[in-house]
C-alpha positions in Angstrom: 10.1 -14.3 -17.6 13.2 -14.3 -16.6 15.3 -14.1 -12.9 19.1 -12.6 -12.1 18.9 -14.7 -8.7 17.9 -11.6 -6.8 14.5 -10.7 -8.1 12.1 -12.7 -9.9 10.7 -11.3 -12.7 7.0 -12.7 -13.4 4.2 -10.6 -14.5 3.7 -9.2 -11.1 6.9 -7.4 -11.5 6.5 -6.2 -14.9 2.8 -4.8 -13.5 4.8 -3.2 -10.8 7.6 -1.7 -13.1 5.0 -0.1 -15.4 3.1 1.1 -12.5 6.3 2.8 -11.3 6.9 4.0 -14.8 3.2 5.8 -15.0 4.0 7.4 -11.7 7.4 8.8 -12.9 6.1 10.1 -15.9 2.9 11.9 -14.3 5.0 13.1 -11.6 7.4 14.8 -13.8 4.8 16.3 -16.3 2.8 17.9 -13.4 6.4 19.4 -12.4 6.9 20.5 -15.9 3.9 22.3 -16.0 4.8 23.6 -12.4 8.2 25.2 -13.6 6.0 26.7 -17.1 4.1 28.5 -14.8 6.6 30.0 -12.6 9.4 30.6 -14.8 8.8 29.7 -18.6 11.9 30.7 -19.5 14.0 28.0 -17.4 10.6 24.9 -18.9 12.8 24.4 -22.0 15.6 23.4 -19.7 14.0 21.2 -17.7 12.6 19.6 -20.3 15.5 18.8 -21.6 16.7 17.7 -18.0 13.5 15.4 -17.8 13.8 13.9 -21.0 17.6 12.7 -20.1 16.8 11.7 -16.7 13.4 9.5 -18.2 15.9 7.8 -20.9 18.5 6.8 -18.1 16.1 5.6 -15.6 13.9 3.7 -18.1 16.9 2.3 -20.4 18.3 1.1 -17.4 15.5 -0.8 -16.5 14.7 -2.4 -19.3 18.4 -3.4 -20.0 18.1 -4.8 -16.4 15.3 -6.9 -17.4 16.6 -8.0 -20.4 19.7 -8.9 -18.7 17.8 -11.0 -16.3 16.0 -13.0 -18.6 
């Protein structure tokens, strides 16, 4: 698929990225429902917060990846 020199990206590592991904994702929806619980007044926030961080961290992957092709 693609390689920057540094990693080789073959279908292993796209398994592996989306693997990652799927971890993120759960992690931070068990954490939002976490902070509902405690405080639902602050949720909205970090909803917000979550949804900025999960558009950074996944943009910059797949601009990496597309770099590296």
């Amino acid at each position: 698929m693609g390689s920057d020199g540094l990693i080789e990206l073959d279908q292993s590592c796209w398994s592996a990225l989306a693997k990652y991904n799927l971890v993120l994702a759960t992690a931070f929806g068990v954490l939002l429902l976490v902070v509902r619980e405690v405080d639902p007044a602050q949720a909205q926030l970090f909803l917000l917060v979550e949804n900025g961080v999960f558009a950074l961290l996944f943009g910059a992957i797949q601009t990496y990846c597309w770099i590296s092709r």
